[in-house]
C-alpha positions as CSV (number, residue, x, y, z in Angstrom):
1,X,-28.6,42.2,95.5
2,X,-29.3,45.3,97.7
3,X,-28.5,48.4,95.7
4,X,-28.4,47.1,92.3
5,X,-24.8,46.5,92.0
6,X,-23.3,45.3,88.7
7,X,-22.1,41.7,90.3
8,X,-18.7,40.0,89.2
9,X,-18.1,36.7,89.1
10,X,-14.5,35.9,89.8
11,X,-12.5,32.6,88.3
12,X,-9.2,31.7,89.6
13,X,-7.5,29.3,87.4
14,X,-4.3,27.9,88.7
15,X,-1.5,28.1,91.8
16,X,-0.1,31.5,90.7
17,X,-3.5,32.8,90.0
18,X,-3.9,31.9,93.8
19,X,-1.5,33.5,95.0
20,X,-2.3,37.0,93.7
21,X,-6.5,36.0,94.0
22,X,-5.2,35.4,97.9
23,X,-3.5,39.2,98.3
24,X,-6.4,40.5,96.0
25,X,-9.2,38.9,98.3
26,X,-7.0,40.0,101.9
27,X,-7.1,43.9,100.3
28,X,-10.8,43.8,99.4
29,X,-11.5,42.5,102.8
30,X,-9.3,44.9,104.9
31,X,-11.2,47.9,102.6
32,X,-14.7,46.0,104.0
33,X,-12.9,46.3,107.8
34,X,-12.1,50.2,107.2
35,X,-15.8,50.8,105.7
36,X,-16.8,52.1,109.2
37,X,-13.8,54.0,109.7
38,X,-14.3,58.1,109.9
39,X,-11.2,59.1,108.3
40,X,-12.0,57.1,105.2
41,X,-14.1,57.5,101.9
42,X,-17.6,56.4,102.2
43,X,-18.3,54.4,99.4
44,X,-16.6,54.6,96.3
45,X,-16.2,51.2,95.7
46,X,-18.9,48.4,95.9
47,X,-18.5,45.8,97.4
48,X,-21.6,43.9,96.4
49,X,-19.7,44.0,92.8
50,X,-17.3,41.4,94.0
51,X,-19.1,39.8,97.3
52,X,-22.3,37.7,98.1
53,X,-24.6,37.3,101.0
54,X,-25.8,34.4,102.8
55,X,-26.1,32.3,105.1
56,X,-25.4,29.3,107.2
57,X,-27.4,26.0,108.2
58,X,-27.5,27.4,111.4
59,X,-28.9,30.8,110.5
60,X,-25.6,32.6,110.6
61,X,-25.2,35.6,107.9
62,X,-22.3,35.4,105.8
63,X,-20.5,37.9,103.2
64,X,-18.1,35.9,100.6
65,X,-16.4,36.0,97.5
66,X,-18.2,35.6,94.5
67,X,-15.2,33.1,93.9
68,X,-14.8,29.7,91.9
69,X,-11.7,28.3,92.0
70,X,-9.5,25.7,90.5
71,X,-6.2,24.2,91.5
72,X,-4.1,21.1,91.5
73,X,-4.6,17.9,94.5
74,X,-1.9,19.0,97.3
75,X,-2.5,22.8,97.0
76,X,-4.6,23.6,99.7
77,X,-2.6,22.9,102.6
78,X,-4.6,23.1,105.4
79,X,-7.5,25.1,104.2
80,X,-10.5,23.1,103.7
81,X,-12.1,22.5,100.4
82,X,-15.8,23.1,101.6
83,X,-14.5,26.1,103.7
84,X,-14.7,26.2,107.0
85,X,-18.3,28.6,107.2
86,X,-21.4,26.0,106.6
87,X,-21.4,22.3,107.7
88,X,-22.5,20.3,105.0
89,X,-25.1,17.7,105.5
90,X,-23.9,15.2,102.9
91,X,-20.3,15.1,104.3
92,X,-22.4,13.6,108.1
93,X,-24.7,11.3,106.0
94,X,-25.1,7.7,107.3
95,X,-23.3,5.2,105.5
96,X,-25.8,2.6,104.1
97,X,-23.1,0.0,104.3
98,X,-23.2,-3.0,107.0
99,X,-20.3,-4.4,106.0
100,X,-16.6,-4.1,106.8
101,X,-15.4,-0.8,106.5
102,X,-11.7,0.6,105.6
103,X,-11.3,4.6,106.2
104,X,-7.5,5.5,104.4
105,X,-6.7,9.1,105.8
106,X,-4.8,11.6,104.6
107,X,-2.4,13.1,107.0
108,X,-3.3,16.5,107.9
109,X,-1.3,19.8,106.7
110,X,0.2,22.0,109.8
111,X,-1.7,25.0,109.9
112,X,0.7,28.2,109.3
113,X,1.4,30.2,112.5
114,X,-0.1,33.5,110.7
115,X,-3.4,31.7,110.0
116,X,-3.8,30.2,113.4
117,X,-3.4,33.9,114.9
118,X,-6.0,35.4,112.2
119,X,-8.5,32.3,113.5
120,X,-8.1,33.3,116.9
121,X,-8.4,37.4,116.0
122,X,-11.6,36.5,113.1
123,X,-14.2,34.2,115.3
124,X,-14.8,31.1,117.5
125,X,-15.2,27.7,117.1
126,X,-18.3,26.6,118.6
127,X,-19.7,23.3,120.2
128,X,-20.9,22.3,116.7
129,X,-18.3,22.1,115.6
130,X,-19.2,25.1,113.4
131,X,-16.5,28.1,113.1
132,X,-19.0,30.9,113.7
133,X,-17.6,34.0,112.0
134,X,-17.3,37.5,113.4
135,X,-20.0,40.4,111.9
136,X,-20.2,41.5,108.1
137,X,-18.8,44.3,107.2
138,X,-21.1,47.7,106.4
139,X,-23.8,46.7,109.0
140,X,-24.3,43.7,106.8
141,X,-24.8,40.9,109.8
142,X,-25.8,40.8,112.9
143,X,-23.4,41.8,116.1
144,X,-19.8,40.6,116.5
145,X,-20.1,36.6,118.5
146,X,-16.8,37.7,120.3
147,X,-15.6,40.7,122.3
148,X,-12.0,40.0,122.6
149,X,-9.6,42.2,121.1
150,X,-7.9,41.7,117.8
151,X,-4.0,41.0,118.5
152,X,-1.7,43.1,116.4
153,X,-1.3,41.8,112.9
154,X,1.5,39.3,112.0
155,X,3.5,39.2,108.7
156,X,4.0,35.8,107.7
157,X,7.7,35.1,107.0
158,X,8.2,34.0,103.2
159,X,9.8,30.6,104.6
160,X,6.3,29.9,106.1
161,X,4.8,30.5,102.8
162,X,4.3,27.2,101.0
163,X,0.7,27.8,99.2
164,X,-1.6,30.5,98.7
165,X,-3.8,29.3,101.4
166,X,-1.2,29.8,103.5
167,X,-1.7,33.9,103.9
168,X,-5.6,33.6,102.5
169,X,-7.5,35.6,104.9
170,X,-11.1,35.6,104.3
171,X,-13.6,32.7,104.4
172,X,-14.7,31.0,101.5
173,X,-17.9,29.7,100.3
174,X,-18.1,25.7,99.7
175,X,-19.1,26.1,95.9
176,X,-16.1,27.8,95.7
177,X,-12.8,25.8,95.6
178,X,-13.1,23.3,92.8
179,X,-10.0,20.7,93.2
180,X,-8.7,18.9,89.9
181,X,-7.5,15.6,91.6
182,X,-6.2,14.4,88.6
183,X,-2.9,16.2,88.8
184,X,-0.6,17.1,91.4
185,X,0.4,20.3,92.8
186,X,3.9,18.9,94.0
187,X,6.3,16.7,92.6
188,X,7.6,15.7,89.4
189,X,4.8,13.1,88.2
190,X,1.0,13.9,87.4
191,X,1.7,17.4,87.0
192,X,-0.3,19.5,85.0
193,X,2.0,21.2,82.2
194,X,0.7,21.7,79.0
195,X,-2.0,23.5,77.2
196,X,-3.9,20.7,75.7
197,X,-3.7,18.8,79.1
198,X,-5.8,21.7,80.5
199,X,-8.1,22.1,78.0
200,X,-8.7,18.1,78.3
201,X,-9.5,18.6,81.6
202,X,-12.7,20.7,80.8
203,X,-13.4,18.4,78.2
204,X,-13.9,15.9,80.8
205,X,-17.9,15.5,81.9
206,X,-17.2,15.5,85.5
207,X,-14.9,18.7,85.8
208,X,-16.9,20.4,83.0
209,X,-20.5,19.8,84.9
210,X,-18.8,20.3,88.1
211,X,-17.7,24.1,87.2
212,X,-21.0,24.1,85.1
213,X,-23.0,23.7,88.4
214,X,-21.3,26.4,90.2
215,X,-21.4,28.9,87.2
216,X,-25.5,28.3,87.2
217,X,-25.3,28.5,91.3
218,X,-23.8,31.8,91.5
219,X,-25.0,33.7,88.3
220,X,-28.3,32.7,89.2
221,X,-28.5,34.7,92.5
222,X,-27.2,38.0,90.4
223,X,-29.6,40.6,89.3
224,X,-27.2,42.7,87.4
225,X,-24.3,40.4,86.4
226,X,-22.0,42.3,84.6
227,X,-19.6,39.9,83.3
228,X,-16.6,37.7,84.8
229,X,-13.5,38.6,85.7
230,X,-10.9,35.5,85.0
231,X,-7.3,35.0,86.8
232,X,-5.3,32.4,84.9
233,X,-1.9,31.0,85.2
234,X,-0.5,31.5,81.4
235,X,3.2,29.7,82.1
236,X,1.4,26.1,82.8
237,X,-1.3,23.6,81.7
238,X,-3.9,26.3,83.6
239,X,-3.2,28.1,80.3
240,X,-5.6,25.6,78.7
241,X,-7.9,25.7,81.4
242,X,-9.0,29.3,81.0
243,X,-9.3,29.1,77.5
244,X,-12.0,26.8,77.4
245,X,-13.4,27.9,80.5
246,X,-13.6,31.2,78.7
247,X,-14.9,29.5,75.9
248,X,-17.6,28.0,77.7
249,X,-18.5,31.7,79.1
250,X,-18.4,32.9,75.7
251,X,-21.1,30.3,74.8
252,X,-23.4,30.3,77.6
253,X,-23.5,33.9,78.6
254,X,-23.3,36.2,75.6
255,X,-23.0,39.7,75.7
256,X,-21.7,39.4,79.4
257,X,-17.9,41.1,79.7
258,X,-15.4,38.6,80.1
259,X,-11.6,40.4,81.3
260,X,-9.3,37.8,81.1
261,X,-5.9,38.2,83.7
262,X,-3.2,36.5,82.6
263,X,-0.6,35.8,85.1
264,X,2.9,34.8,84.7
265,X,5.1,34.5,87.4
266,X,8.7,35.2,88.4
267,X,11.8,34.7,86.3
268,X,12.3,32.0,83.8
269,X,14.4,29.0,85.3
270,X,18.1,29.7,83.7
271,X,19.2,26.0,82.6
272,X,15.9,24.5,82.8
273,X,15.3,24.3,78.9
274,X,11.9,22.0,79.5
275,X,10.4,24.6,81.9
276,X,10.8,27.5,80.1
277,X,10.1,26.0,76.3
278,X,6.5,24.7,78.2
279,X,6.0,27.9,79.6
280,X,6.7,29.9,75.8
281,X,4.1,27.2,74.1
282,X,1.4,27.1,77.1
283,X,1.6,31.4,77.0
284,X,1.2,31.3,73.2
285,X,-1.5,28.9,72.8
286,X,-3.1,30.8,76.0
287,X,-3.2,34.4,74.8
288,X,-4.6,33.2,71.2
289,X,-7.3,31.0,72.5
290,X,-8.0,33.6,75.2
291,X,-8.5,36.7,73.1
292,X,-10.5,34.4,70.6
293,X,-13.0,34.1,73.9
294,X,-12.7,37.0,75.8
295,X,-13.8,40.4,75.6
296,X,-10.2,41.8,76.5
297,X,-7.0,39.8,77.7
298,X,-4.2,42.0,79.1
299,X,-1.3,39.7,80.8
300,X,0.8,40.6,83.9
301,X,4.1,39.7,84.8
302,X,7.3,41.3,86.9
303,X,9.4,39.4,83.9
304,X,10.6,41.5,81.2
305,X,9.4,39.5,78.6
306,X,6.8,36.9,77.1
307,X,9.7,35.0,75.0
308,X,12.7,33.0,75.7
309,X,15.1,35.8,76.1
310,X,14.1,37.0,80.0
311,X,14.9,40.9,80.4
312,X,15.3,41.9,84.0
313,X,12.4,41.9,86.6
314,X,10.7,45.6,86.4
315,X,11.9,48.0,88.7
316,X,9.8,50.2,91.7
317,X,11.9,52.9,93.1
318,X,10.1,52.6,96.2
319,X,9.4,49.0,96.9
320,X,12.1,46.3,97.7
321,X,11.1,42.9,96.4
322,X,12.3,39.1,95.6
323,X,11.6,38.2,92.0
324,X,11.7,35.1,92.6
325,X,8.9,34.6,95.5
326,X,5.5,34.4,94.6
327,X,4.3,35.9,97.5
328,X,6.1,39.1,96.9
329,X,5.3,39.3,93.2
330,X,1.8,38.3,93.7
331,X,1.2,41.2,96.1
332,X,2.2,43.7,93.7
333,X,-0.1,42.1,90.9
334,X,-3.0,41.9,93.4
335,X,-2.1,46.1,94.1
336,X,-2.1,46.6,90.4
337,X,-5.2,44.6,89.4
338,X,-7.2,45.9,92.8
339,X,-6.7,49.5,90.6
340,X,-6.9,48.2,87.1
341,X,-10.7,47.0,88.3
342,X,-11.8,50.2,89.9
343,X,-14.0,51.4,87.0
344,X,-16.4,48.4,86.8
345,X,-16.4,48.3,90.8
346,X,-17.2,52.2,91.3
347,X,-20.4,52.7,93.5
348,X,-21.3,55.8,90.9
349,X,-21.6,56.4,87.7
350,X,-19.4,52.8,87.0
351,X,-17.8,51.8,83.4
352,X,-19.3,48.3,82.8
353,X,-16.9,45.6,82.1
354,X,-18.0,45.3,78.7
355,X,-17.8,49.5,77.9
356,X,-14.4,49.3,79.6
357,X,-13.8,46.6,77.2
358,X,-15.4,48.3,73.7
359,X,-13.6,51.2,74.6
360,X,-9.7,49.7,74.5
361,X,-10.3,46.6,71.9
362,X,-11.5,48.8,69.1
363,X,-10.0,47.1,65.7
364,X,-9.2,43.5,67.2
365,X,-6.9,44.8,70.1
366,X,-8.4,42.8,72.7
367,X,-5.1,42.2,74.5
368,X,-4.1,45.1,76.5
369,X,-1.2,46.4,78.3
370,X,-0.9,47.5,82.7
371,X,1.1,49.3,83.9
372,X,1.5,51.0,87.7
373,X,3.1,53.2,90.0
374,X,3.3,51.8,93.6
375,X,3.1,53.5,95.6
376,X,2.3,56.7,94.0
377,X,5.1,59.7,94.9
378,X,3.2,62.2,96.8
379,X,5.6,64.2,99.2
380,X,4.4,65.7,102.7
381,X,3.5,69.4,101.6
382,X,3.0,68.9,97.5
383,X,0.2,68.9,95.4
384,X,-1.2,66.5,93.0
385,X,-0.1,69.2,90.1
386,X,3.3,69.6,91.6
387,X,3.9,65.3,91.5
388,X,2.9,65.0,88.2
389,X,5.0,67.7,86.8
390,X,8.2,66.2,89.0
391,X,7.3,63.0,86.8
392,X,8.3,64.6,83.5
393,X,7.5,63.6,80.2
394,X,8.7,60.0,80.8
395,X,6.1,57.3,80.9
396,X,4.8,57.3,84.4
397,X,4.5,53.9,85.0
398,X,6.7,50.8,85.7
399,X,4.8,48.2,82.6
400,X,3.8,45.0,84.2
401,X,3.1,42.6,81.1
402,X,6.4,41.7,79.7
403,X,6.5,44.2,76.9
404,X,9.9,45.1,77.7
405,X,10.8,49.3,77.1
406,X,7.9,51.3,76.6
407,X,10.1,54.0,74.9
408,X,9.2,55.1,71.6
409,X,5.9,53.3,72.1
410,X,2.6,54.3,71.1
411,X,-0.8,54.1,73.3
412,X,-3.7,54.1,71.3
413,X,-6.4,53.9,74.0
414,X,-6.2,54.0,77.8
415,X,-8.0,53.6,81.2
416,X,-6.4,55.2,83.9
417,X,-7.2,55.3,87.5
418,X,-5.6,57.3,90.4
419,X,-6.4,56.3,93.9
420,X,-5.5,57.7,97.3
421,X,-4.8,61.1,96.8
422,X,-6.5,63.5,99.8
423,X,-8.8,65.8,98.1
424,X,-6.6,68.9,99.7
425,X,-3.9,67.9,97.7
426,X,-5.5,67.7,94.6
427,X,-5.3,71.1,93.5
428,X,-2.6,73.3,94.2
429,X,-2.9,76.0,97.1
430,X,-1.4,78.9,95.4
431,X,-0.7,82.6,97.5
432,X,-3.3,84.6,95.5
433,X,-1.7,87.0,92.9
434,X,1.4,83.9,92.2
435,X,1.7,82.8,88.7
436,X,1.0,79.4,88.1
437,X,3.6,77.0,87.1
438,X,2.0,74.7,84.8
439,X,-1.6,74.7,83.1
440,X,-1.9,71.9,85.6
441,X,-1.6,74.4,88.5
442,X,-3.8,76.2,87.1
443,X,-6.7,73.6,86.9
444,X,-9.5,73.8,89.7
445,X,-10.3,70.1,90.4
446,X,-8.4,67.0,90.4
447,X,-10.5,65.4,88.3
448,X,-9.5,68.3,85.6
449,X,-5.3,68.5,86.8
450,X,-5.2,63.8,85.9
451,X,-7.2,64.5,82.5
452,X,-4.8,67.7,81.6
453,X,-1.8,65.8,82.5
454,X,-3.3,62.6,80.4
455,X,-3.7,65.2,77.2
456,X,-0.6,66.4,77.6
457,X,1.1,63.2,77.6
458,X,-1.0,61.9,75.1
459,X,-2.1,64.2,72.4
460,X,-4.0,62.2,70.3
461,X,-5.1,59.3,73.0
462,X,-8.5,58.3,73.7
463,X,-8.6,58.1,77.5
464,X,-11.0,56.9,80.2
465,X,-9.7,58.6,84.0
466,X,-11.4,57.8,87.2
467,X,-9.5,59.6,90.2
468,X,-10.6,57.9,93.4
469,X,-10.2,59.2,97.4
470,X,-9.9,55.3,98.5
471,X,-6.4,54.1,98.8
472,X,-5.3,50.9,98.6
473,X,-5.1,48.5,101.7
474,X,-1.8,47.1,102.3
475,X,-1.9,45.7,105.3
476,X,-0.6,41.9,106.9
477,X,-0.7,39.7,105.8
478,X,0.8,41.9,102.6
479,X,4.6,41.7,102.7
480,X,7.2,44.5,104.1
481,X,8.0,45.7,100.5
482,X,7.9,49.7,101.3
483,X,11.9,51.1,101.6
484,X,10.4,54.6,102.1
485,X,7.1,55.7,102.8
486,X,4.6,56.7,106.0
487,X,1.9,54.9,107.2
488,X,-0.1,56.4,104.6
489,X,1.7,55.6,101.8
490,X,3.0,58.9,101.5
491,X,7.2,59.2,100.0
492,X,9.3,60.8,102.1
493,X,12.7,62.4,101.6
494,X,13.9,60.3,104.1
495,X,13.2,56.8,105.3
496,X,10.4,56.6,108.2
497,X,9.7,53.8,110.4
498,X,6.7,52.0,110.7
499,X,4.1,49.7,108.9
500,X,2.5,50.7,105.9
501,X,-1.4,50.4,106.0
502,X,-2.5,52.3,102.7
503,X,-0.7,53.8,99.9
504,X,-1.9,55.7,96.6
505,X,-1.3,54.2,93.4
506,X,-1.5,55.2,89.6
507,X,-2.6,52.7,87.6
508,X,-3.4,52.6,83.2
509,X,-4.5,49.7,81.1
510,X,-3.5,50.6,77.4
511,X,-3.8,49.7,73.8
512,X,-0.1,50.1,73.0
513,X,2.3,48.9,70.3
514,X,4.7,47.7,72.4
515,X,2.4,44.5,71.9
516,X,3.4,44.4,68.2
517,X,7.2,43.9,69.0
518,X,6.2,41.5,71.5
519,X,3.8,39.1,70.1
520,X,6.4,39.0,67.0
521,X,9.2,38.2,69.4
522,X,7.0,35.5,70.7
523,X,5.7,34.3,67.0
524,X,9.4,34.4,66.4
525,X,10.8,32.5,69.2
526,X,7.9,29.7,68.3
527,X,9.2,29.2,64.4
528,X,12.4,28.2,66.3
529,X,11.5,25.2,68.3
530,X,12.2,21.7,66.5
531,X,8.9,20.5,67.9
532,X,10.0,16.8,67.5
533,X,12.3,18.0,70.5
534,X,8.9,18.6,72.7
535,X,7.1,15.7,71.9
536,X,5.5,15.2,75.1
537,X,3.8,18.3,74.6
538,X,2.3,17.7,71.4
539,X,0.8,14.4,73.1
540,X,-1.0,16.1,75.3
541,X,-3.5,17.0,72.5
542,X,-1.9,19.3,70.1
543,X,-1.4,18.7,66.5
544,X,1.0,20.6,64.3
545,X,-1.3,22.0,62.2
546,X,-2.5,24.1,65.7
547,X,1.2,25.1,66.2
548,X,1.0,26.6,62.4
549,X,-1.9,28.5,62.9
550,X,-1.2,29.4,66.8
551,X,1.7,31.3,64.5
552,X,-0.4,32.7,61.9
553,X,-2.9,33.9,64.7
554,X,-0.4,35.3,66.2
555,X,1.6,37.8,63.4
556,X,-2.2,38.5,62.7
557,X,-2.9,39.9,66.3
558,X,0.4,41.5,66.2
559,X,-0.5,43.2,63.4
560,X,-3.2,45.0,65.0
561,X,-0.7,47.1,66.6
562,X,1.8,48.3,64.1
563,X,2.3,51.8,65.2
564,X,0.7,54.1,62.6
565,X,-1.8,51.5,61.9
């Protein structure tokens, strides 16, 4: 890999997990389209952490994902599980057979409207049959195959929105999407629901040499692989599916980072006692079995709380969304997460996935908590110093893993970044001769105003800051969710028209204690089930005895962070 970059290899485990891989893939490849672009940053973050080269059977260079993927039969829409880049040989091979032959086909998907516009903008289909894609990013291909002009960008309506695939933008590689035909997506039969269901499914020898094969395929071609980087649903039977994927990363590739994502998403379903009593026992059994496996777990969520008793979606003060679409919650996720990663993506002086890791799971905290600001609040006209100060004392950040109120909570370690700030504005511009404000007025480099402001939130924290020129790219097919902010991401006093291309955001991934009252909430909600109620559950493959100690596990991990411990 040119450049030595620490390579990532990216799991996606579930439908949820696709939607906020599909919004995290879209930003990384409108970053790759603005590489080029004068008024940006050149080069803070790597792409070559994330992304592979290649190329085609008929000589074409390609630039994908370093993606595997898993999801249900009926999830894909009209997105094709070999991709759409390389022709495969095997898939034209003549069929032996002289006999009689019956083909049973499945009736295509209708493409969505927004995709069939981003194939026409993104490359042509050729007499081959072949889609032959337009030039890699960063001079990494050869010259664009068309000249025609890109039309302007359309926002797929939420009604169009049926699957992830649906909005996915960027061209995948054939060993990436990995389809568990066992289960169905839709439906109320053959559905994947429960932990032990998912972890049977890597028990199986097909599916477990099947995602075997691809691991060895793409951490073979690394030089510097770093770790993995794992997206799984928590509220379903995917739960199960990470943990012994993670398991089996654990086992073959020691001493690699492994940071575990796991994603829940929108509200409980009021008056839908099976759904929500799965999703309780498939997150329990998920973040113990996880953390067992990886190097650090941290779980994201707009809900309000891991247990039974759903608090209120969080709250943005400057973005409008629907708590109960996926594509809307997704796309905030993918903003956070695309800022949570930064450190381990940085093109200088990176924090590997594993020191990112050592550095907040000190004392068995492996599960962490995220939290964001998005967009960051950065008027026309003020400094860096002077936002931070209008902040206050209050925690900065809306929390995004169902931890409920931060208040009165305590952060033992923490990795914050802060991205898309311009470098005039990260100091403030005093009239020589005026008396500072603040100590953080006072400070001569960003860099030195974000750790002050850290410290003095903080006293006594250990903290990791990164404070990055690169905002982040919001653009279609990422949903209208801005009430009040420029082109730029900048907030206004007033509302301004137009669509929002990039915006800053604050991100911080903590050790905190609100974990403690949450995981005993959770242990606590568990030792109230009548379990003979949930049968079908248990029959998936999980004793009793696993319930007792998923609870003793538990009040253990919760332990780890009683305040004043």
């Amino acid at each position: 890999m040119a450049g030595g970059a620490r390579e990532v290899l990216t799991l996606q485990l579930g439908h949820f997990a696709g939607f906020v891989g599909a919004h995290w893939w879209n930003q990384q490849d409108a970053a790759l389209g603005r590489a080029t672009d004068a008024k940006e940053p050149p080069g803070e973050l790597c792409p070559d952490v994330l992304y592979r080269t290649g190329r085609t059977l008929h000589g074409q260079e390609t630039y994908t994902p370093r993606l595997i993927l898993m999801d249900l039969k009926g999830s894909l829409s009209s997105l094709k599980e070999e991709g759409g880049l390389y022709k495969d040989k095997q898939l034209d091979a003549a069929i032996a057979w002289q006999g009689k032959l019956t083909t049973h086909k499945e009736e295509l998907y209708p493409k969505n409207p927004y995709l069939q516009d981003f194939l026409s903008a993104e490359g042509v289909l050729c007499s081959d049959g072949v889609w032959r894609v337009k030039s890699i990013p960063n001079d990494k291909g050869p010259p664009p195959l068309t000249t025609s002009t890109t039309p302007t960008p359309l926002i797929p309506t939420e009604g169009s929105i049926r699957v992830w695939s649906d909005f996915l933008r960027v061209h995948l590689h054939p060993r990436s999407i990995c389809m568990i035909q066992k289960y169905n997506h839709d439906g109320e039969a053959g559905r994947l629901e429960a932990f032990g269901q998912g972890e049977g499914v890597l028990k199986e020898p097909k599916y477990q040499e099947e995602l075997e094969d691809r691991l060895h395929f793409y951490v073979e071609e690394c030089d510097y692989l770093q770790g993995f980087q794992i997206l799984c649903d928590l509220h379903d039977g995917f739960s199960g599916v990470g943990a012994k994927a993670a398991e089996m990363l654990q086992d073959e590739y020691s001493g690699r980072g492994i940071i575990t994502w796991g994603l829940l998403p929108g509200p409980y379903h009021r008056g839908e006692a099976r759904r929500n009593i799965y999703r309780l026992l498939n997150t329990a059994f998920g973040l113990v079995h996880l953390t067992a496996h990886s190097s650090l777990v941290c779980p994201l969520s707009l809900d309000g709380s891991l247990g039974l008793r759903p608090g209120p979606p969080v709250n943005f003060p400057y973005l409008h969304y629907d708590a109960t679409l996926p594509f809307h919650c997704s796309a905030i996720l993918a903003t956070a997460l695309d800022t949570f990663t930064a450190p381990y993506r940085l093109c200088s002086s990176p924090v590997s996935m594993v020191q990112l890791a050592d550095m907040l799971s000190f004392c068995g905290k492996k599960v962490v908590t995220a939290g964001a600001t998005i967009p960051f609040p950065l008027a026309p006209g003020q400094s860096l110093p002077d936002s931070l100060m209008q902040l206050g004392g209050a925690t900065p950040w809306t929390p995004l893993s169902a931890c409920g109120d931060l208040s009165g909570t305590r952060c033992f370690a923490q990795s914050v970044v802060l991205r898309g700030i311009d470098r005039a504005c990260h100091t403030s511009q005093l009239t020589p001769g005026t008396p500072p404000p603040s100590s953080l007025h006072a400070c001569t480099t960003g860099e030195e105003v974000l750790a002050q402001y850290l410290q003095q939130q903080q006293p006594r924290v250990m903290s990791s800051s990164h404070l990055l020129l690169t905002p982040c790219r919001v653009v279609p097919p990422y949903p209208h969710l801005f009430s009040s902010c420029s082109p730029l991401g900048m907030v206004p006093d007033g509302s301004l028209k137009g669509a929002v291309e990039s915006i800053p955001v604050f991100g911080a991934l903590c050790s905190s204690s609100s974990l403690h009252r949450a995981l005993e909430a959770l242990a606590g909600d568990l030792t109230k089930l009548d379990l003979r109620r949930w049968a079908s559950f248990m029959d998936a493959g999980v004793e009793h005895d696993d319930v007792a100690e998923l609870l003793q596990e538990l009040r253990s991990l919760a332990q780890c962070y009683q305040d004043g411990d």
